[in-house]
C-alpha positions in Angstrom: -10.2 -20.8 -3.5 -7.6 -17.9 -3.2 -6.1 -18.8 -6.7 -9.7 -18.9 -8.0 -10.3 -15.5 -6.6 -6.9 -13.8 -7.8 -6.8 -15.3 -11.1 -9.1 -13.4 -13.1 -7.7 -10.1 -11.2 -4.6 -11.1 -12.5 -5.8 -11.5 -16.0 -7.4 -7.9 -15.0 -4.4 -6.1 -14.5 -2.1 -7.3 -16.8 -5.2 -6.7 -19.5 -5.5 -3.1 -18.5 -1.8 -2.0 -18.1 -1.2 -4.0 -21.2 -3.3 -2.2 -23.1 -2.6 1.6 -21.5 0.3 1.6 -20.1 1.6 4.0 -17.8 -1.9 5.5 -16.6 -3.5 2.5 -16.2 -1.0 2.0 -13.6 -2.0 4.9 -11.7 -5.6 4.1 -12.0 -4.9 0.7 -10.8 -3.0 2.2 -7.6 -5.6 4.6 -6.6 -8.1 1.9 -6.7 -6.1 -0.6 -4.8 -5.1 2.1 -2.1 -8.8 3.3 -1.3 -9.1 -0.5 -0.3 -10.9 -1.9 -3.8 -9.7 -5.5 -4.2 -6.7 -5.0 -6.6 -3.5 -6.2 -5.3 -0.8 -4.2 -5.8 1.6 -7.5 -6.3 0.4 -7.9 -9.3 0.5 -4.1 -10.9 3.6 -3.2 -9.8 5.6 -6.7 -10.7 3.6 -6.8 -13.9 4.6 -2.7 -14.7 8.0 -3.5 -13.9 8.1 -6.4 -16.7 7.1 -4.4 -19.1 9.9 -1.9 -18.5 12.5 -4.6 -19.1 10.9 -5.1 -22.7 11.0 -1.4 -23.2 7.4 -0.5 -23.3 7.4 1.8 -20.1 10.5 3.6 -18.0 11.3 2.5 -14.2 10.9 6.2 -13.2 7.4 6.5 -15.1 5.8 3.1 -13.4 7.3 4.1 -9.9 6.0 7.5 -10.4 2.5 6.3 -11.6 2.4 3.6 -8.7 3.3 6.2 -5.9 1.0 8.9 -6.9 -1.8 6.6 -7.4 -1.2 4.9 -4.0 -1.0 9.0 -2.8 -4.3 10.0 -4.3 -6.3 6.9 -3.6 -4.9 7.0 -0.2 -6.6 10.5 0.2 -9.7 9.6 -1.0 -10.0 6.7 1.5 -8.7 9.7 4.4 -11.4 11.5 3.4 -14.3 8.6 3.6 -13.1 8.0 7.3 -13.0 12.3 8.1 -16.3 12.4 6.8 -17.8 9.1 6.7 -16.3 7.3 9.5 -16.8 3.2 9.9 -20.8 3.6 9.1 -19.9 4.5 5.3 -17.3 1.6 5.3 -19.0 -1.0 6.8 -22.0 -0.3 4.3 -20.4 0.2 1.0 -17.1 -1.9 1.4 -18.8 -5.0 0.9 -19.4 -4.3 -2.4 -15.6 -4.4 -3.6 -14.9 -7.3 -1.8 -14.0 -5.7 2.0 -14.8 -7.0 5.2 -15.0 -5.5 8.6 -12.1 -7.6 9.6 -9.5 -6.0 7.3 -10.5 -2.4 8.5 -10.2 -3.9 12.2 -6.7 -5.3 11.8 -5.4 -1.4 10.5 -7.4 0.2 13.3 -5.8 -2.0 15.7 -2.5 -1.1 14.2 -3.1 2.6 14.4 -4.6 2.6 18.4 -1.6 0.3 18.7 1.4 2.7 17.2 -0.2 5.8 16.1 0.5 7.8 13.6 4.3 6.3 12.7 2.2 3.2 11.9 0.8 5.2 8.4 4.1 5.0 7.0 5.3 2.0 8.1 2.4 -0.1 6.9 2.4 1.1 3.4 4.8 -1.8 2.8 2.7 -4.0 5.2 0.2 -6.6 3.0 -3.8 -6.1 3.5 -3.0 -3.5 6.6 -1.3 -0.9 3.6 -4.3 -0.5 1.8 -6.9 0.5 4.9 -4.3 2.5 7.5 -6.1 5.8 5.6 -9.5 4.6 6.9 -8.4 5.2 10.7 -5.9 7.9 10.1 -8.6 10.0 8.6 -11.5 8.9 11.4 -9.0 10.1 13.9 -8.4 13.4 12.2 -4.6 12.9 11.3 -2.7 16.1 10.4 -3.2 15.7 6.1 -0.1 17.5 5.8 2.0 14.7 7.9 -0.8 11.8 6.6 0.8 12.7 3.0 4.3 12.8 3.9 4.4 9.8 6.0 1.7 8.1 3.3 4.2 9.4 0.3 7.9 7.9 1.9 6.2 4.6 2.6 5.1 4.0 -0.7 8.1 5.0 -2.5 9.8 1.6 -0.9 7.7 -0.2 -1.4 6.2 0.3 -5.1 9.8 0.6 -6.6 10.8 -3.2 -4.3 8.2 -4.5 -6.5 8.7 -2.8 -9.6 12.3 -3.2 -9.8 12.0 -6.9 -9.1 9.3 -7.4 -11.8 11.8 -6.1 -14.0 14.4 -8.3 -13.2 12.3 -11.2 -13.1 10.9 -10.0 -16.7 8.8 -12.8 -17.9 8.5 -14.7 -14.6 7.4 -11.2 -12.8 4.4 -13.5 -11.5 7.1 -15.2 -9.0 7.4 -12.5 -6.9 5.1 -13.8 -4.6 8.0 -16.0 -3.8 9.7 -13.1 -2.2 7.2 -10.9 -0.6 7.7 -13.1 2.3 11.2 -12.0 3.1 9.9 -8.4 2.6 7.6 -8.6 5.2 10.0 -9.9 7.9 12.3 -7.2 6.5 9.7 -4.4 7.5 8.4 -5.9 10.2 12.8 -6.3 11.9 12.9 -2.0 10.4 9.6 -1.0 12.6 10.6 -3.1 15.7 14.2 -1.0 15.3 12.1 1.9 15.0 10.2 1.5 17.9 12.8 0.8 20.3 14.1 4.1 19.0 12.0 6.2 19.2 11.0 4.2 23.0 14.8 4.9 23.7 14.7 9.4 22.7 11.8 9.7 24.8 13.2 8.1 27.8 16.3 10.1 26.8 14.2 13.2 26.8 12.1 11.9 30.2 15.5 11.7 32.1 17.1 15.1 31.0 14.1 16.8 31.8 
């Protein structure tokens, strides 16, 4: 069922960026970071083959993927400042979004607050909704695009970069993105028990 789904999104993407290049890239990223069902798994990986046959630089498709994953990420901020769970819930369903995925980021965020925005950029399914709470709870912009911009630069160059060295069988990256996940997921339990550890530093000298 899942193959059924991602196949012809697959055929999508490698159609598009085929065919434009470099700003289909971004286009592609902006759409799959204001939640649209386009997995970034494929764009990335698929962007970074084409480098290794010359057709695009590594610093023009990371480039391309960031600020896409930036700007779409600020559009879906701005549908939960302004339109909050109402306009999601009404209109996600018709690119392929349930209620479910925009509960799993909003239990992330009541969970770890706003440290979560960055970390989950290189988290699947919870990466590409985390702006939907951030901007329903009014998240500083400024420090919702900084921590939004350093967690995508991770993780759109991981899969870029290993696209290109994977060339033609970029497609068997899915292969790995297990291992990233328990990669990120060991770097925000570090993270919290750090930052757990200051303020109880702080609490005590106080």
């Amino acid at each position: 069922m899942l193959e059924a789904i991602l196949a012809p999104l697959i055929h999508f993407v490698t159609e598009t960026i085929g065919g434009y290049g470099v700003p289909a890239v971004f286009v592609l990223m902006l759409l799959e970071s204001m939640g649209i069902l386009i997995p970034s798994e494929a764009i990335s990986p698929f962007a970074g083959y084409l480098v290794s046959e010359g057709r695009m630089t590594l610093t023009a498709a990371v480039a391309a993927g960031v600020l896409g994953n930036l700007v779409g990420s600020w559009v879906a901020y701005f549908i939960g400042l302004w339109g909050g769970r109402e306009l999601w819930f009404r209109y996600g369903k018709y690119v392929g979004v349930r209620a479910h995925h925009l509960d799993i980021a909003e239990g992330w965020f009541d969970k770890y607050g706003e440290f979560t925005v960055f970390v989950s950029r290189c988290l699947p399914v919870v990466r590409t909704f985390i702006s939907f709470p951030a901007g329903t709870a009014r998240m500083n912009f400024a420090k919702f695009s900084v921590y939004t911009f350093l967690g995508c630069v991770p993780w759109v160059f991981a899969l870029t970069y290993l696209g290109y060295v994977l060339g033609e069988n970029w497609e068997r990256i899915g292969d790995f993105l297990h291992y990233l996940d328990y990669a990120v997921a060991l770097a925000f339990i570090v993270a919290v028990v750090y930052l757990f550890w200051r303020w109880r530093r702080s609490r005590s000298a106080a």
